[in-house]
N, C-alpha and C positions, 0 to 999 in steps of 0.2 A: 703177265704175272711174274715176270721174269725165271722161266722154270721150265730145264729143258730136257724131253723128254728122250731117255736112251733110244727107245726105236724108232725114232723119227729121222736118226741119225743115219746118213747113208755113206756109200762108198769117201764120197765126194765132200761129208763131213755134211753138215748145217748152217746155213744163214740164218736168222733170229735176229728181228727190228721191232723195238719195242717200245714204248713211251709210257713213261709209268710218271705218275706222282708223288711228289717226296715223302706223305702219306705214309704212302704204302712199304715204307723202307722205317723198319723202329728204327731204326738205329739215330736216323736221321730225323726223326720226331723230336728225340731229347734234345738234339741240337738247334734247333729253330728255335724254341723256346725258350732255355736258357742264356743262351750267348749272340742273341740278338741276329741271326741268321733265316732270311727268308728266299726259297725260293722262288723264284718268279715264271718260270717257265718251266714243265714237267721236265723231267730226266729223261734223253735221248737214247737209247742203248744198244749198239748193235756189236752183237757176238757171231763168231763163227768156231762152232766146237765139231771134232774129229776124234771119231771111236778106235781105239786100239784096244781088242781085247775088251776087257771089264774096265779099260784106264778111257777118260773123256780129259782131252785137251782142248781148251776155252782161251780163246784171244779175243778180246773187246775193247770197245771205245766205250767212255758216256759223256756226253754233254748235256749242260745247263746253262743258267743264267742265277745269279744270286742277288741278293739285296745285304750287304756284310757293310757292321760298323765300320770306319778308316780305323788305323792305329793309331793316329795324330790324332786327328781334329773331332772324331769318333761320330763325323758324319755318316750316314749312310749312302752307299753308291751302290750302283749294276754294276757286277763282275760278268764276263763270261767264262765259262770254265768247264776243259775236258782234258781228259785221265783215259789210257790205256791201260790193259789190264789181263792179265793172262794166270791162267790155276792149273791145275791137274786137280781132276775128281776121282778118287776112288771108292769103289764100296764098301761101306761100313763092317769092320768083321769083328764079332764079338770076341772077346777079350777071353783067353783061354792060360794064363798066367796069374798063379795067385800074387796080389802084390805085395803080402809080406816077407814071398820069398823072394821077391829082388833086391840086392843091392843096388845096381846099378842102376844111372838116372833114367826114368822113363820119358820118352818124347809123343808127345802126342802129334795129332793131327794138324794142330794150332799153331804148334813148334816148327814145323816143315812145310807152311804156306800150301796143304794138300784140304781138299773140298770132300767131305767124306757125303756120301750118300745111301740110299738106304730104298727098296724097291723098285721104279721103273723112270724114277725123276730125280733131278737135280734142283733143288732151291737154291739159286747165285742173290737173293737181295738180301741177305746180310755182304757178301762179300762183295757186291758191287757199290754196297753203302759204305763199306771201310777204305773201298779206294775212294772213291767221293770227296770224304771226309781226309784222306791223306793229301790230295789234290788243291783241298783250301788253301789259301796263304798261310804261315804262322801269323804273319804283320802286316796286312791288308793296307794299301794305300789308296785312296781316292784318284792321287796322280803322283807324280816324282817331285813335283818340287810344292807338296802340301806342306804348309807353315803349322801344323799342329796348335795348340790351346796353350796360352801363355799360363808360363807354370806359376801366375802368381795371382793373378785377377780370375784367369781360366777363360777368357776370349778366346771366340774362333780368329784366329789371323789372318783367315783366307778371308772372311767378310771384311772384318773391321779391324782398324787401328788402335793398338792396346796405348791406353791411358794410364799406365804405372810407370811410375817416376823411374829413372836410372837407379841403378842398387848403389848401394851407401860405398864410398870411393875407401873407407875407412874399416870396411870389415875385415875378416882372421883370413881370406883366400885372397885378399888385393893387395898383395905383395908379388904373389906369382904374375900378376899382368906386368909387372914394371923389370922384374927379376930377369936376369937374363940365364939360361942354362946351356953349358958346353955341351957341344956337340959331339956325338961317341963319333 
């Protein structure tokens, strides 16, 4: 459930090996459905968190496997894909500052990459699902040398041989192919 319990945590810190479902991560719900993202293989997730004090320090891996359009050719392909990842957790303390007497800017918990928590657990699957999600590619590729969908017919190139004529030798930018520019 990926959720770890303060007193379970000993001298020696805690190991935690988990396999969750992408499911079970919102965050990563919104994502598969609209942007064409499926996971194929559950989330791998192994943590080791060490108690200081009220402070829990969390260093993890996860791995998966994905099914992600290409950015060319906007086929779908298996990625595989794992992301390190490390927090400080601390416990939630209510807020004893009224805030329209501050000026100055307030920083929350959000602002400073800190996992706030709240009785005798830590919930990490939103934040294992934000590194996840940073871990994607921006511009997924099938392979390196994908030929993309021709920008005029919209053929895959990696199948087939696009059938549209050469562009008109006469239009407003075919002067630059003949043109020659110095050199700085």
């Amino acid at each position: 459930m990926l959720r770890i319990h303060i007193g379970s945590i000993t001298e020696k810190g805690l190991n935690l090996e988990e396999r969750e479902d992408s499911a079970a991560l919102p965050l990563l719900g919104a994502v598969t459905g609209d942007e064409g993202i499926d996971f194929t293989r559950p989330i791998q997730v192994r943590i080791h968190a060490t108690l200081t004090g009220q402070t829990v320090l969390i260093h993890g891996t996860a791995e998966s496997e994905v099914r992600i359009p290409c950015s060319r050719c906007l086929e779908p392909f298996d990625m595989k894909m794992e992301t390190g990842f490390s927090g400080t957790a601390v416990p939630e303390v209510p807020s004893m500052i009224d805030p329209a007497a501050v000026d100055d800017i307030e920083l929350f918990a959000d602002d400073m990459d800190v996992i706030l928590y709240s009785g005798d657990s830590i919930d990490l699957r939103d934040e294992i699902a934000q590194q996840i999600l940073m871990a994607l590619p921006f511009k997924p590729l099938c392979r390196d040398a994908c030929k993309g969908l021709c920008n005029r017919c919209g053929v895959n190139l990696n199948k087939t041989a696009c059938q549209c004529r050469p562009q008109d030798e006469n239009g407003p930018f075919a002067v630059l192919k003949t043109r020659a520019f110095p050199k700085k």
